[in-house]
DRENKERO-407625 format. One record per residue (C-alpha): residue number from 1; x, y negated, z. Coordinates in nm, 4 decimals, padded with zeros to 6 digits, always signed. Layout:
- NUM	X	Y	Z $
...
This chain:
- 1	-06.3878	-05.3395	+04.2970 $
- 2	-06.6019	-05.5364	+04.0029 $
- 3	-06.9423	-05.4928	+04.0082 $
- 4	-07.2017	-05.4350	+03.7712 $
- 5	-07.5672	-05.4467	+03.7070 $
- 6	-07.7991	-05.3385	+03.4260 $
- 7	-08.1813	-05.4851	+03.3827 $
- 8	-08.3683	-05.2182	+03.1376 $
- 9	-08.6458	-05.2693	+02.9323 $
- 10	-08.8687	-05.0867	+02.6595 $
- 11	-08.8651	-04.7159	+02.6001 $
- 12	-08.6969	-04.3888	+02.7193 $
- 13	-08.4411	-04.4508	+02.4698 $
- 14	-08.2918	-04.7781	+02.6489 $
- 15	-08.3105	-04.6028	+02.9269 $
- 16	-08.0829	-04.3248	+02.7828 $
- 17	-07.8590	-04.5618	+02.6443 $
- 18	-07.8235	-04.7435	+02.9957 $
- 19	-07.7214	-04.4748	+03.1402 $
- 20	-07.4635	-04.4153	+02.8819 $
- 21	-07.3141	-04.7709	+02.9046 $
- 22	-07.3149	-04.7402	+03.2790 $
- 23	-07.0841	-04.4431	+03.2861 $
- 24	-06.8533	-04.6592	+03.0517 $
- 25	-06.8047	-04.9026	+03.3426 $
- 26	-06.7659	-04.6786	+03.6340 $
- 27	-06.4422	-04.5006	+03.4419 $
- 28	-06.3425	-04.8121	+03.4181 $
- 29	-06.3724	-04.8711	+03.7837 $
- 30	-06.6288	-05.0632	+03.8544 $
- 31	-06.9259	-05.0114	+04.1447 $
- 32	-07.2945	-05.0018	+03.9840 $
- 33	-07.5124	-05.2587	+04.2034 $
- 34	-07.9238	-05.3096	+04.1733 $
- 35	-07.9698	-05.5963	+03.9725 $
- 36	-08.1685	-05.8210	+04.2285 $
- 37	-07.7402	-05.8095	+04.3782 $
- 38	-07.4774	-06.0506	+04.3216 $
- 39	-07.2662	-05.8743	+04.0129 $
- 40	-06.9634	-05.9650	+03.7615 $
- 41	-07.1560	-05.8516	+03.5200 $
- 42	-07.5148	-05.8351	+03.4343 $
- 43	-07.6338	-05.6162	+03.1370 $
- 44	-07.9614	-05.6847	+03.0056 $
- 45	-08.1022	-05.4120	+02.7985 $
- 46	-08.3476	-05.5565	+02.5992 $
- 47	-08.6874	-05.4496	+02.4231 $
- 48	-08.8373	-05.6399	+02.1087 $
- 49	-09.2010	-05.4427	+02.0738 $
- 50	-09.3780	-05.7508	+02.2374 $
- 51	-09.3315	-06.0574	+02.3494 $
- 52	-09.3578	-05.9639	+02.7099 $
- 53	-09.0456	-05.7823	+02.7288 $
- 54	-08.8747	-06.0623	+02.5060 $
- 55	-08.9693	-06.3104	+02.7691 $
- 56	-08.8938	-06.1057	+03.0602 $
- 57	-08.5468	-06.0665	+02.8998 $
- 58	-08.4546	-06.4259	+02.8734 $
- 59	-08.6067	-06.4404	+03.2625 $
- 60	-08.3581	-06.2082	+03.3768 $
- 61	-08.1090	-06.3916	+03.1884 $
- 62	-08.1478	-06.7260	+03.3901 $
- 63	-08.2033	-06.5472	+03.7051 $
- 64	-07.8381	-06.3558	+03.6566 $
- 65	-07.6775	-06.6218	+03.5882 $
- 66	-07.8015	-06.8185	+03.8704 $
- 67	-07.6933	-06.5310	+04.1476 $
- 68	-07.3161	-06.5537	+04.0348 $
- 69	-07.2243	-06.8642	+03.8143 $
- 70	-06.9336	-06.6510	+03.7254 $
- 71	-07.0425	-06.3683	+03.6217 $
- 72	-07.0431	-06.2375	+03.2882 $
- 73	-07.3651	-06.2010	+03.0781 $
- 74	-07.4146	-05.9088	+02.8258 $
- 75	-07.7319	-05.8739	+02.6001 $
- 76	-07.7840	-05.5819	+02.4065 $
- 77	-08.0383	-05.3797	+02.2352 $
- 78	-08.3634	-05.4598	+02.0211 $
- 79	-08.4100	-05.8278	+02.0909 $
- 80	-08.0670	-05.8933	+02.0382 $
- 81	-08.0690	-05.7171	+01.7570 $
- 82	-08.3664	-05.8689	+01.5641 $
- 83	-08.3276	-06.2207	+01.7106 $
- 84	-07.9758	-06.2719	+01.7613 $
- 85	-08.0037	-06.6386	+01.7013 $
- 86	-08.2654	-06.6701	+01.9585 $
- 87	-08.0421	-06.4703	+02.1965 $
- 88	-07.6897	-06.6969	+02.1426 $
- 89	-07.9318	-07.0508	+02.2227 $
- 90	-07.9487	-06.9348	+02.5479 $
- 91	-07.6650	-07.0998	+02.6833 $
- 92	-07.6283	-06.8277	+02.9733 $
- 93	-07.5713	-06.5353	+02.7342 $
- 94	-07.1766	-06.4550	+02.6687 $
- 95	-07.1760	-06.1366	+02.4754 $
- 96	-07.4280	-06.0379	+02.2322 $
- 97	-07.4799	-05.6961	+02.1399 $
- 98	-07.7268	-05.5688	+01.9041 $
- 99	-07.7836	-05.1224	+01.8365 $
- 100	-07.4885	-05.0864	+01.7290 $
- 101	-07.1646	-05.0689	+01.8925 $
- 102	-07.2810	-05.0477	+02.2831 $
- 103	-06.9768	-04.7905	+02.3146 $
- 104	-06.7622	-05.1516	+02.3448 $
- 105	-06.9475	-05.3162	+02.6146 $
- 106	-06.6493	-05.3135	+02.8759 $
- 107	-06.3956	-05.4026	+02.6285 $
- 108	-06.6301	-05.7242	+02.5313 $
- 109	-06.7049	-05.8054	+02.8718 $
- 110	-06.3120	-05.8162	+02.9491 $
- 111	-06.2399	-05.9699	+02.7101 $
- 112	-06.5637	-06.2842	+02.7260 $
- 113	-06.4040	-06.2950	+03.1094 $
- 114	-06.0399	-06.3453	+02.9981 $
- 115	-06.0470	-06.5765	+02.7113 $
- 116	-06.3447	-06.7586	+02.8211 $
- 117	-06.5321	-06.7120	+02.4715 $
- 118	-06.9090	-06.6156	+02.3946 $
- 119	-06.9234	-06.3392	+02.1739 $
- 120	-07.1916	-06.2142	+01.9161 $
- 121	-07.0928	-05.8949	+01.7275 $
- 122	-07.4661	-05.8059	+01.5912 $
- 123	-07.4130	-05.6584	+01.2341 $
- 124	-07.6786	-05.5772	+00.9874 $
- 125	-07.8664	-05.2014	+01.1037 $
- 126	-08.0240	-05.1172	+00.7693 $
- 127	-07.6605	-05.1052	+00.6274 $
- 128	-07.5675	-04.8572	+00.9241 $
- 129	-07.5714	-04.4902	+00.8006 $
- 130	-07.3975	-04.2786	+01.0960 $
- 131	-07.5370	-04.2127	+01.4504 $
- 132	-07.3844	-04.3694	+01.7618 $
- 133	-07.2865	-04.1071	+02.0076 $
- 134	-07.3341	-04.2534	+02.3685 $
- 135	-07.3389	-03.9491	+02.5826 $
- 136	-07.3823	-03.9123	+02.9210 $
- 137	-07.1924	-03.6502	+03.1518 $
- 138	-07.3107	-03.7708	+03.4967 $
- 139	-07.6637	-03.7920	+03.4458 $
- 140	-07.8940	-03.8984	+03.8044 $
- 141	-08.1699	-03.6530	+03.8943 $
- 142	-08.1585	-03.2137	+03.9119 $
- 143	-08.4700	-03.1669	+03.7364 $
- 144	-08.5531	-03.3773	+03.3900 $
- 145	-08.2879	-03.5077	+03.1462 $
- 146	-08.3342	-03.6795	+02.8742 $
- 147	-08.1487	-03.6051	+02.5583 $
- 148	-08.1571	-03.8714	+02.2536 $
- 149	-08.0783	-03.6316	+01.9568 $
- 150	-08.1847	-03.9193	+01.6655 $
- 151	-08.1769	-04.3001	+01.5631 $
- 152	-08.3831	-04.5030	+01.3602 $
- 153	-08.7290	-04.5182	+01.2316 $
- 154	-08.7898	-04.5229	+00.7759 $
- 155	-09.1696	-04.5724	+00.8647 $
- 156	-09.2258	-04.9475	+00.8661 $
- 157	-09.5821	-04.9351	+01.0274 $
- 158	-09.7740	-05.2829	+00.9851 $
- 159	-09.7440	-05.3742	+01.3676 $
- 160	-09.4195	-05.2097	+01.4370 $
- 161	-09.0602	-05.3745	+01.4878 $
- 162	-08.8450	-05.1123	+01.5213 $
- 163	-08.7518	-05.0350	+01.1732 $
- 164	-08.5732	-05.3651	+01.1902 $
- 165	-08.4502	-05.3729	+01.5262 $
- 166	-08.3153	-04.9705	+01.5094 $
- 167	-08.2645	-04.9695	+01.1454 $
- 168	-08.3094	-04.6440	+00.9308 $
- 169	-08.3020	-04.2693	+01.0077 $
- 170	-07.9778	-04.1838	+01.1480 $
- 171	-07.9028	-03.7954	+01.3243 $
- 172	-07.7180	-03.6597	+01.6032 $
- 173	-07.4631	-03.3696	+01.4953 $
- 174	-07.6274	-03.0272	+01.6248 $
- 175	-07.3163	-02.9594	+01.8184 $
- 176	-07.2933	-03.2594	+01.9893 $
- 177	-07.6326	-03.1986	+02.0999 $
- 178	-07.5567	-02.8447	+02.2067 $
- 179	-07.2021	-02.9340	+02.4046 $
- 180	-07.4230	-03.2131	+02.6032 $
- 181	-07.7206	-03.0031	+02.6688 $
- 182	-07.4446	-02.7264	+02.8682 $
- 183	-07.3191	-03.0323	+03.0582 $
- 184	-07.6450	-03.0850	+03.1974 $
- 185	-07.7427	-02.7666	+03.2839 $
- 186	-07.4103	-02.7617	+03.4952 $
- 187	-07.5537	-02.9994	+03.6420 $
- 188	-07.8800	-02.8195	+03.7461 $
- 189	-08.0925	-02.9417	+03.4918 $
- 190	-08.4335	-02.7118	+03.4383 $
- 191	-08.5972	-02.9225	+03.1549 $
- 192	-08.4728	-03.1490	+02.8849 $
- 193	-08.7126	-03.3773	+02.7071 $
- 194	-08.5043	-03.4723	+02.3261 $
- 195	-08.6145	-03.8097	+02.2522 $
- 196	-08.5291	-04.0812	+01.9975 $
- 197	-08.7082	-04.3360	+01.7758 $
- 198	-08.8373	-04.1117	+01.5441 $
- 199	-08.7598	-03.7315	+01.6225 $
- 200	-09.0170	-03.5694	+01.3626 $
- 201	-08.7469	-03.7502	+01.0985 $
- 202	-08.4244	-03.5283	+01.2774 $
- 203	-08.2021	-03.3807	+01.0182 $
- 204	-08.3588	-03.5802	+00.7018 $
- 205	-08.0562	-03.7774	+00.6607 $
- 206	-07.7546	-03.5326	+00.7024 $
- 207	-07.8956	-03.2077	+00.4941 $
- 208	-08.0364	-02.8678	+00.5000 $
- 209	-08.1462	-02.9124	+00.8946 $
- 210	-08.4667	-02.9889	+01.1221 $
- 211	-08.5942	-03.0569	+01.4383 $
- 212	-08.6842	-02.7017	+01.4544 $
- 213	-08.3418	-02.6272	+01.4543 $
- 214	-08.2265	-02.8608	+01.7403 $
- 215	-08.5353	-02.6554	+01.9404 $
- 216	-08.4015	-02.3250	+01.8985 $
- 217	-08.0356	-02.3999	+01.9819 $
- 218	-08.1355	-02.5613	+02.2580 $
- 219	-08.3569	-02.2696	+02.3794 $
- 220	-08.0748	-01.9926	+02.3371 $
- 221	-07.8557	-02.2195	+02.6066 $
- 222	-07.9229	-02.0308	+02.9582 $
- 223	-08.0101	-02.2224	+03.2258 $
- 224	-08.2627	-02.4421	+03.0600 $
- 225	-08.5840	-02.3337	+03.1419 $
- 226	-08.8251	-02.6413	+02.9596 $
- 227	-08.7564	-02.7968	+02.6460 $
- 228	-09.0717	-03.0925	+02.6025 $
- 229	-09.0745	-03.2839	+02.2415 $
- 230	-09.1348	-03.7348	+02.3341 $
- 231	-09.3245	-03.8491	+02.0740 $
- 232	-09.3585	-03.6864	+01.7806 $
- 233	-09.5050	-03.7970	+01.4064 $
- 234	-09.8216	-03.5947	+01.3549 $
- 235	-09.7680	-03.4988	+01.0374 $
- 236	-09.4509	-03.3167	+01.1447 $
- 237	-09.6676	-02.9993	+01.2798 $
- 238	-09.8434	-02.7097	+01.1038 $
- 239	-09.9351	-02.4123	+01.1249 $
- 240	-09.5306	-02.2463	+01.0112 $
- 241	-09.3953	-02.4988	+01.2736 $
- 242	-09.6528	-02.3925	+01.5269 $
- 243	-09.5479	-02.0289	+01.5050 $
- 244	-09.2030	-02.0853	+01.4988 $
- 245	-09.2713	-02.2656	+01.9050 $
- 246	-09.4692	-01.9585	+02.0079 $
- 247	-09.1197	-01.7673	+01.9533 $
- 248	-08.9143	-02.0633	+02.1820 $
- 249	-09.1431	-01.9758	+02.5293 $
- 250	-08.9737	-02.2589	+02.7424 $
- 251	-09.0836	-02.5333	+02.4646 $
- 252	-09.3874	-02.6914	+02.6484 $
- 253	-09.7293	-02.6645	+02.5079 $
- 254	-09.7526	-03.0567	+02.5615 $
- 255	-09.7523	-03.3000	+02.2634 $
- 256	-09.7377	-03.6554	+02.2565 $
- 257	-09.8717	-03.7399	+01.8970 $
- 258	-09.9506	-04.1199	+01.8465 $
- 259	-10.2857	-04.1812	+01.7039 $
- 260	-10.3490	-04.5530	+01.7348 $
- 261	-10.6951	-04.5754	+01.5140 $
- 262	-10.9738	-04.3583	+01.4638 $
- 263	-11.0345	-04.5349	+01.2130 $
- 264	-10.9430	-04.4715	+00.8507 $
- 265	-10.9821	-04.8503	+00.7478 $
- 266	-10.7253	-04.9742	+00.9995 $
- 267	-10.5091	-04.6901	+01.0093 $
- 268	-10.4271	-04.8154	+00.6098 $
- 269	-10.3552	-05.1603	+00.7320 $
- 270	-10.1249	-05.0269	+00.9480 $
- 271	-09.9520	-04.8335	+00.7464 $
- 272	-10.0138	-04.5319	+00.8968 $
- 273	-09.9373	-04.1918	+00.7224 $
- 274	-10.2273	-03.9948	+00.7699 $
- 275	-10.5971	-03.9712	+00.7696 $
- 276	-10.8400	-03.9288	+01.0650 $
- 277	-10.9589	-03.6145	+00.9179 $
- 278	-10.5442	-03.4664	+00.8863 $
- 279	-10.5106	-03.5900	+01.2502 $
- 280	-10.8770	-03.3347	+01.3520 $
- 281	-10.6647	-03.0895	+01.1552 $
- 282	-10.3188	-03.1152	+01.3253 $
- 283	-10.5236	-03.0999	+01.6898 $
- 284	-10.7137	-02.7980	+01.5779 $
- 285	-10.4173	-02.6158	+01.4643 $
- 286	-10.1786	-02.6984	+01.7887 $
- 287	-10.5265	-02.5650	+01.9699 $
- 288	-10.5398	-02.2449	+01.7862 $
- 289	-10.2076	-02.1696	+01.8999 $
- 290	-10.1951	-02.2973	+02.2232 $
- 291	-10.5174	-02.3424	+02.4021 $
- 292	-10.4148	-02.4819	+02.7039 $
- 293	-10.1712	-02.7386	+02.5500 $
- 294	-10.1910	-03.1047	+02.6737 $
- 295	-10.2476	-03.3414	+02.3951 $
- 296	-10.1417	-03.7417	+02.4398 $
- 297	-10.1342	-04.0206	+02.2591 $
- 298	-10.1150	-04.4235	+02.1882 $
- 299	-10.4015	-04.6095	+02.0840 $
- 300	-10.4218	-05.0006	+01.9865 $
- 301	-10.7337	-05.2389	+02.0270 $
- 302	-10.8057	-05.5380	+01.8433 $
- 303	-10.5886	-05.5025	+01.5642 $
- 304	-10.6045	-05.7433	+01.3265 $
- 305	-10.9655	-05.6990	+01.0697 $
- 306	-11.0752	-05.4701	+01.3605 $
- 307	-11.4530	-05.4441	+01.3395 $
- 308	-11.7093	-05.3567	+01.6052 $
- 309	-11.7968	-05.0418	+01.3771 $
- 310	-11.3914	-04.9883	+01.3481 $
- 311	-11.3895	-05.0310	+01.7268 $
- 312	-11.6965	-04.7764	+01.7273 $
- 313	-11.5154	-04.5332	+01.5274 $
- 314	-11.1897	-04.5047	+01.7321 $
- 315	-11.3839	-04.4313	+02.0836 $
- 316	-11.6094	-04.1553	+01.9557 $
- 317	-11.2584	-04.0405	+01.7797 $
- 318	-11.1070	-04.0433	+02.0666 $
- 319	-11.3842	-03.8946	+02.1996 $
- 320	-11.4094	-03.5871	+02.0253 $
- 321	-11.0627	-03.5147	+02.0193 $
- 322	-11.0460	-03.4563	+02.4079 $
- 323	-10.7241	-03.5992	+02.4714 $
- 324	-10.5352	-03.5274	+02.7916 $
- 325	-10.4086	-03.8457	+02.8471 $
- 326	-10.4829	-04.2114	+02.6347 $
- 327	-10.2201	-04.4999	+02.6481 $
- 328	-10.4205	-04.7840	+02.5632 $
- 329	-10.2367	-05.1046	+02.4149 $
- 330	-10.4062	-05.4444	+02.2764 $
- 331	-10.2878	-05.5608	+01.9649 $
- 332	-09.9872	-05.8600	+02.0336 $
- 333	-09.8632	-06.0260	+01.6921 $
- 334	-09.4889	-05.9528	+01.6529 $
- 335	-09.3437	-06.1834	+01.4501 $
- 336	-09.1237	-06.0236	+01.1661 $
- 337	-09.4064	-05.7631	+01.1142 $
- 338	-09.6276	-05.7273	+00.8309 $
- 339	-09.9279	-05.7328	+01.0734 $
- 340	-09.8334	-06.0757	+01.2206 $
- 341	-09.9181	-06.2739	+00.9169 $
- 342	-10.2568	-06.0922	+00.8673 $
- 343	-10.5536	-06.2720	+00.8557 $
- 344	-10.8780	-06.2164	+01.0845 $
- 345	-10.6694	-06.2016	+01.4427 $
- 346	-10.8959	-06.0700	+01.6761 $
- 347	-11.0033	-06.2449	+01.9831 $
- 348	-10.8365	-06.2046	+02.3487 $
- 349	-11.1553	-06.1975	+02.5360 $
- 350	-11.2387	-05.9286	+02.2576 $
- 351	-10.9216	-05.6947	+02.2986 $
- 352	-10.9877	-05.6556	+02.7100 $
- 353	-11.3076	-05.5696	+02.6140 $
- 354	-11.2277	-05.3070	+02.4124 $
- 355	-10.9179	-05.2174	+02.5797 $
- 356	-11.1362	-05.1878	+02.9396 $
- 357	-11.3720	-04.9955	+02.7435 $
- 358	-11.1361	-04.7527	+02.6574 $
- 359	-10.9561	-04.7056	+02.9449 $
- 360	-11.2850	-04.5825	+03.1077 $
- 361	-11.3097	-04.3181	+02.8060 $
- 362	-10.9381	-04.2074	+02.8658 $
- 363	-10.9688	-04.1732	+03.2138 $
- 364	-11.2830	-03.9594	+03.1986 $
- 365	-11.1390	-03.7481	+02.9042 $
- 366	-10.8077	-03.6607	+03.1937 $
- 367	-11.0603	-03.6283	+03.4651 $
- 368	-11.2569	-03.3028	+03.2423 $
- 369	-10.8963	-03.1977	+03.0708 $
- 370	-10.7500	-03.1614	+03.4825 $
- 371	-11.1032	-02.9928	+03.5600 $
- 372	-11.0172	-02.7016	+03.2999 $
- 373	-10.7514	-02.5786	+03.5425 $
- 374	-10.9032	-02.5524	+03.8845 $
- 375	-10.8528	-02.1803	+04.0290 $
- 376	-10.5758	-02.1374	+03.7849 $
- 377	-10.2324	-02.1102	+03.8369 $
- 378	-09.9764	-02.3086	+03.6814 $
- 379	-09.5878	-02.2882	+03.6633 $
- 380	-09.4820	-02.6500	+03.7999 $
- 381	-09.1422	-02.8141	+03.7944 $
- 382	-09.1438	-03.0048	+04.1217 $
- 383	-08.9730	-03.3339	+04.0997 $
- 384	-08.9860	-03.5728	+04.4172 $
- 385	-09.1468	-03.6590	+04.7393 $
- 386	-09.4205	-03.8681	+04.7717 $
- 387	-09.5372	-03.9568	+05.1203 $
- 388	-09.6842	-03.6631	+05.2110 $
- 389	-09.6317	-03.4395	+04.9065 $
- 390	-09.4225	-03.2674	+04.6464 $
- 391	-09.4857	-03.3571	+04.2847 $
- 392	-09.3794	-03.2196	+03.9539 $
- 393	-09.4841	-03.1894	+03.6193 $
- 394	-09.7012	-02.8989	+03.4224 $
- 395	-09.5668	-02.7507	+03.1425 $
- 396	-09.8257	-02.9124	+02.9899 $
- 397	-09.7938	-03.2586	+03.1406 $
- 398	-10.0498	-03.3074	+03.4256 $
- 399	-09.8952	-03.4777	+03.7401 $
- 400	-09.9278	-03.1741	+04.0186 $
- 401	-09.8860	-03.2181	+04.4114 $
- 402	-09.8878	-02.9967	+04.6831 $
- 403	-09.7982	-03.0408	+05.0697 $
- 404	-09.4492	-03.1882	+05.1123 $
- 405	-09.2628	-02.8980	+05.1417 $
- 406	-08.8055	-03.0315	+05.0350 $
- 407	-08.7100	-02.7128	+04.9640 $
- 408	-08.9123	-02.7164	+04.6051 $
- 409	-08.7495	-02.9933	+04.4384 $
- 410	-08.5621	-02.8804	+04.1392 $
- 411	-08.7623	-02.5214	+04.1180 $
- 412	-09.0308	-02.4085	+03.8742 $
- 413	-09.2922	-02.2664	+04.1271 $
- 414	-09.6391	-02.1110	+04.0445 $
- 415	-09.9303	-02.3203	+04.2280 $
- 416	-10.2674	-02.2207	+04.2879 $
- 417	-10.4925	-02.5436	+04.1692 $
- 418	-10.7313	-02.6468	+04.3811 $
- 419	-10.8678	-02.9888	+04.3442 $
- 420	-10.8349	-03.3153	+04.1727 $
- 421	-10.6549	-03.6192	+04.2785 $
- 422	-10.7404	-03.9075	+04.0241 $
- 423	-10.5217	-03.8022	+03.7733 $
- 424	-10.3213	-03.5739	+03.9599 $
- 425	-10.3777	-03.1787	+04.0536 $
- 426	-10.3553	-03.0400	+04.4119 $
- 427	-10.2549	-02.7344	+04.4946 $
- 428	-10.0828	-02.4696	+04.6656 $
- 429	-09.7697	-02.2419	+04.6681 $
- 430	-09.8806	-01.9002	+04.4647 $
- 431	-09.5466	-01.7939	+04.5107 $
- 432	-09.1877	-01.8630	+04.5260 $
């Protein structure tokens, strides 16, 4: 039996589309290995948002190559796709594979093993109009899937490289989305997360349908009992959208909205598409509708021009807002980007700074959201084990634990809350 492994980087979207390239080999036989094993074929899955990932990448790629001088090396995804000539000078690499046409992977890496040929196939993605279906059927787990339903991103932020590397808006048909999300709750899936590169954009490109749609067709399939948005554009949510979600109960009251500045000034250099003051608005209306809802986001130090005042005005942002949870990300040039030929780089000794300073602020602002629900009960979807625990997830995203007990894995139980654990909650069984 052949043997494959796959090396993932980047977001929950590569990790989707792993999955869905992995299935491809096992029909065609072949045994998935970890990829620290010796293989016939390493896939590399790459990333292109920084130049970490890009360099861990090309790592990998050595590293493969080293365990079986045989073996067949397949890069695919964002790097490749945005610096396929970078990719093809690595003389290790035999099939090149940008974000487009993944669904040939086997038939490439036969065919780079039989006729002894390096292959590059990376077209142009702005020119690409249709989405790629990759589905999975055999998806690992019983109690989160995740479910890409879009492609693409038409936003072209200063910073960002993704319009480039994933090319422009692209949707998945509704009833493809429908016929996968019944698969998976065959399977025993409670919750589905839909993800993608830019799912507040779903529907833009194929006609009189929205994201709104995709939520309540998903919600009428029984069995599914959480439906939890990734990361959404602010601007997608008002107050019409926000009563429309009171009427879809098993949609989570947790959003993920990426802020990145509190500060007006930068959030124009990087091309962001709304104001500080339309951002307080969006918060305060998801709030009046849902009180209790957990509220996360993504915010960058030491972007380019950032002042100490800028700085200034992001934390107390930040601040006031109340967040549940802050990802906190220094500025790294990306070259291809707008933002990478700006002038007034900021300092690295500068970005820790900042970024240390506001990773005490976000972990204080989870500390008094997780204090909120002490003495309360909360419906939790328990996951996994953990030494001497059960976790799962709140409907509104706050990492829960209670005493191992097996038997809850894959349930939605009610848990008393009891204390804090960092940034976890402890509690115990209400009920079962």
């Amino acid at each position: 039996m052949k043997r494959v492994a796959f090396y993932t980087l980047g977001c929950k979207v590569n990790q989707y589309e792993t999955e869905a390239m992995l299935e491809l080999f096992k029909r065609e036989g072949y045994k998935v290995v970890p990829p620290s094993e010796i293989a016939d074929v390493y896939v590399i899955n790459t990333c292109s948002v920084t130049n970490a990932a890009e360099r861990k990448s090309r790592q990998f790629i050595r590293r493969s190559k080293k365990r079986n001088k045989n073996s067949v090396i397949a890069v695919v995804g964002c790097y490749s796709q945005v610096l396929p000539n970078e990719v093809l000078d690595i003389k290790e690499v035999d099939i090149i594979v940008g974000t487009k046409n993944r669904n040939k992977i086997v038939e490439l890496c036969k065919r780079a093993k039989k006729k002894n040929e390096r292959i590059n196939i990376v077209e142009d993605i702005m020119k690409v109009s249709e989405f790629e279906e990759l589905a999975i059927d055999n998806i690992k787990g019983k109690t989160r899937a995740f479910l890409k339903i879009q492609e693409g991103c038409n936003q072209f932020c200063s910073y960002c490289i993704i319009p480039y590397a994933r090319g422009p808006i692209r949707s998945r048909g509704l009833d493809n989305i429908i016929k996968e999300v019944k698969k998976l709750t065959k399977s025993g899936f409670k919750e589905i997360v839909l993800t993608g590169i830019h799912v507040a954009s779903y529907g833009k490109d194929i006609g009189d349908i929205g994201l709104m749609d995709v939520l309540e067709s998903v919600h009428n399939i029984e069995g599914i009992e959480r439906i939890r948005l990734s990361s959404i554009e602010p601007t997608l949510i008002d107050d019409e959208f926000m009563k429309k979600l009171l009427k879809l109960p098993k949609v989570c009251n947790h959003f993920h909205l990426s802020l990145q500045s509190g500060s007006d000034n930068v959030l124009k250099r990087m091309n962001r598409k709304y104001t500080t003051s339309e951002f307080k608005n969006i918060v305060k209306i998801i709030r009046k509708h849902m009180p209790n809802a957990g509220i996360t986001t993504d915010v960058i130090v030491g972007f380019p021009g950032e002042t100490d005042e800028e700085f200034k005005e992001t934390y107390n942002f930040v601040k006031e807002i109340g967040f549940s949870k802050v990802h906190v990300f220094k500025y790294s040039p990306k070259k291809g980007t707008p933002a990478a030929k700006y002038k007034n780089q900021i300092n690295g000794n500068i970005k820790s700074k900042r970024s240390n300073i506001m990773i005490e602020l976000a972990k204080s602002l989870t500390k008094d959201f997780n204090k909120k629900f002490i003495n309360k009960e909360m419906d939790v979807l328990f996951e996994e084990e953990n030494n001497s625990y059960t976790e799962g997830y709140t409907n509104n995203y706050i990492r829960t634990m209670v005493k191992r007990n097996s038997s809850l894995e894959g349930k939605v139980i009610k848990v008393k809350i009891k204390d804090i654990v960092g940034e976890n909650l402890l509690g115990e069984i209400s009920s079962c």
